[in-house]
N, C-alpha and C positions, 0 to 999 in steps of 0.2 A: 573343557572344550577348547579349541583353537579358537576360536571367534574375539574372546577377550585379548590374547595377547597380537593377533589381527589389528582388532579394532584398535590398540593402541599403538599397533606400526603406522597405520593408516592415519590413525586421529587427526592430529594436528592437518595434514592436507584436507582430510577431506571434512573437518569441522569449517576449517578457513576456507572449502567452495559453499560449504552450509551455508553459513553466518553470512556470506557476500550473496547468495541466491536471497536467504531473510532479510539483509539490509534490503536489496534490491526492491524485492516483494514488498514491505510491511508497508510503505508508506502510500500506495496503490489502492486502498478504499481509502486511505483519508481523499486521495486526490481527487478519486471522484466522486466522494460525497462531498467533500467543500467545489466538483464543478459543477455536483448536482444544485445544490445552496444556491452556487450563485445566477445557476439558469433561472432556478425558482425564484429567487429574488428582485433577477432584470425581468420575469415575466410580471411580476407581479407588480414590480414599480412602473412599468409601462401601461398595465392594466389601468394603474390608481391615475395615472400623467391624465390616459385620456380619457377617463371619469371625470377628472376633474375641469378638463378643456369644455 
């Protein structure tokens, strides 16, 4: 098939838009799980502040 020797004229461009779309992407559930954390957290330390008051 053509596709292989395609794939490897293309490769390197279009790995290196891949790999910058994955860099881009991957760290986007960390960010908002740790903004989810830290909502949960100031809710909950605020919670505990005026329980305690």
């Amino acid at each position: 098939t053509a596709i292989g020797p395609a794939l490897l004229a293309v490769g390197p461009d279009f790995l290196g838009g891949f790999a910058a779309i994955l860099w881009i992407l991957t760290p986007v559930p960390f960010l908002l799980g740790a903004a989810a954390f830290a909502g949960w957290a100031a809710g909950w330390d605020a919670a505990t502040l005026q329980r305690a008051r």
